[in-house]
N, C-alpha and C positions, 0 to 999 in steps of 0.2 A: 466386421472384426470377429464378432460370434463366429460366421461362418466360417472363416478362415481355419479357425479355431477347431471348429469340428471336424471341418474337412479335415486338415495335417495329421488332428488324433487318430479320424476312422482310417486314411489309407496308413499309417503307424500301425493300427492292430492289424489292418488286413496282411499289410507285408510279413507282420508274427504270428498270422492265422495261414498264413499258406498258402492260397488255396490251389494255386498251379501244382504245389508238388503234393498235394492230397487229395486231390479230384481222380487221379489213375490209381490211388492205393480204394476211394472208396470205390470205383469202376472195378479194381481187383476184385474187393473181397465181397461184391455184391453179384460179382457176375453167374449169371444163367439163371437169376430169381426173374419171378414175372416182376411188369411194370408196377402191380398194385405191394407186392410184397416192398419192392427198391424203395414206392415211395413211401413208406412206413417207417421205413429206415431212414429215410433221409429225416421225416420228420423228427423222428425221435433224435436221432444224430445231430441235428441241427439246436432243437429244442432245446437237450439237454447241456449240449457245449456253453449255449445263452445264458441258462439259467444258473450254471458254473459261474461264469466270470463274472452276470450281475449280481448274485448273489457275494463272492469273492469280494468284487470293486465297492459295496455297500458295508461288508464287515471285515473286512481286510486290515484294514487300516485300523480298524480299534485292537483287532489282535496282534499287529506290527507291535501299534508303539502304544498298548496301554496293557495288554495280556505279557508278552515278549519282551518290551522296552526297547523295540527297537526307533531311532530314529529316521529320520526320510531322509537325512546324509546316507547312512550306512544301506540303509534301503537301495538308492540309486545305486550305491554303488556294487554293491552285491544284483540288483536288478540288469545292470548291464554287463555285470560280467557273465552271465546266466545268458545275455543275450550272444555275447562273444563267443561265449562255449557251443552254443547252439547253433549258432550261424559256421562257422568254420568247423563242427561237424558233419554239419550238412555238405558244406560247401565240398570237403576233403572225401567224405566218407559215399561209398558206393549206394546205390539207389537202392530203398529197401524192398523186400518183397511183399504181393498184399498174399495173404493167407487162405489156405483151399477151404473154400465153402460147400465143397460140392454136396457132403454128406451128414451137413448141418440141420438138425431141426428150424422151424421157425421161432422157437423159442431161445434155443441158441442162439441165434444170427440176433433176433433180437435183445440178447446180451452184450453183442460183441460191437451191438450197437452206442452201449453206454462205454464196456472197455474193451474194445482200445479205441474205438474211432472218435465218442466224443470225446472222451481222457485218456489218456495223453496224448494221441495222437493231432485230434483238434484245437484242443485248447492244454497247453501244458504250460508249464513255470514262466517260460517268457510272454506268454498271453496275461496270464494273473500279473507278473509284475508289472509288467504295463500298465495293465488298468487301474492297478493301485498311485502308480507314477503321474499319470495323464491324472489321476482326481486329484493328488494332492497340488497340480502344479493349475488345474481349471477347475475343478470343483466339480462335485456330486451329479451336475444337471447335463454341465457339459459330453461328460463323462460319460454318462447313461445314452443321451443321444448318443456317442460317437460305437457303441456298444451294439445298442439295437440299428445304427445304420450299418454297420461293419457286417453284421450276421444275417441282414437282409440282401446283402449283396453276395455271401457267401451260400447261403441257402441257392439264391439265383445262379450262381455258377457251377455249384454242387447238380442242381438241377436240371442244367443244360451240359453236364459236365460229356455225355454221351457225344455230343455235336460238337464241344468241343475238342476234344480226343481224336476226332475224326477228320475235323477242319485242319486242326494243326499239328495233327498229331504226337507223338508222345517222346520224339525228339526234343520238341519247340517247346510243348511243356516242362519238360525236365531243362532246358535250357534258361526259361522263366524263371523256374525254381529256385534255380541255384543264384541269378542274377537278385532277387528279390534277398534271397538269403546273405548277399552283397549288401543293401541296404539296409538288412536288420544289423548287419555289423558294424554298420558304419552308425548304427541308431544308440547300440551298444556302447559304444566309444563315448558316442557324444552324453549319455545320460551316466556311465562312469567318470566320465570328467566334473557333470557338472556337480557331480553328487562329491566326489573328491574337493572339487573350487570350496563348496560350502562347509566341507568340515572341517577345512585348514583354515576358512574364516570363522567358525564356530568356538573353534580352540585357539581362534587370534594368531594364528602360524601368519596367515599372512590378510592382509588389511584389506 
């Protein structure tokens, strides 16, 4: 059951982590660096996005609804709409471009490592809401595993992202993208609803 459990949550955040349609934005904005520089980047790239969402997914939730006052009804339901917006921007909106590095210092590049590629580009609003989602609904332990396997396997794709660009090129991945971005929608829907079902039972609208 555990497993189950983890499994659904980690490919849940991978599908809101992207990584088919982010793997040729960081192939973009990393290109013509040596191998020792890229993997510098990756690491910190990778790193940093992690220690974002664990960190988020551990404190998140007390700034929701004890800083804020929000509740985990209004939460889903603002969580999935965030996921809606996202997804059918993706889905509608043209592929974006990854940005010229050519004349970047290494200090640069290693900024642009933090922003834009681990925030917002890696991990933005619909990755945070998620994780806050997935704890309240499995708890802290679950959550954290499905967190650190999600970004193990991201890092892993990130990393052979060069072979795979190459194998399927950047049709098939852009094609993934957008299909994935289909699933976050449909992830959307269903975590607005359910966040919706609970505050009409909350307020006794309906039994």
């Amino acid at each position: 059951m555990n497993f189950m459990v983890i499994l659904t949550s980690t490919l849940t955040l991978i599908a809101v982590l992207n990584p088919f349609g982010n793997v040729p934005l960081f192939i973009g904005m990393t290109e013509g660096m040596d191998k020792k520089t890229r993997s510098k980047i990756l690491n910190i790239v990778v790193l940093t996005a992690f220690l974002i969402t664990l960190l988020f997914s551990l404190i998140g939730n007390f700034l929701m609804t004890k800083f804020y006052q929000i509740d985990m009804e209004e939460l889903k339901m603002a969580g999935g709409l965030i996921l809606i917006v996202i997804a059918t921007k993706n889905i509608i909106s043209p592929e974006p471009k990854a940005e010229d590095n050519s004349c970047g210092s290494l200090q640069d590049e290693l900024k642009k490592a933090i922003i834009p590629m681990a925030f917002p580009m890696l991990v933005g609003p619909g990755v945070l809401t998620t994780t806050l989602i997935t704890r309240a609904k499995y708890g802290v332990l679950i959550n954290i595993e499905a967190i650190i396997a999600s970004f193990l396997i991201i890092y892993v794709v990130f990393w052979v992202g060069n072979y795979i660009e190459r194998i399927l090129g950047k049709l098939v991945l852009y094609i993934l993208s957008r299909v994935m971005q289909i699933f976050i929608l449909a992830i959307g829907f269903r975590i607005f609803f359910t966040g919706l079902a609970d505050a009409l039972r909350t307020y006794h609208i309906i039994g």
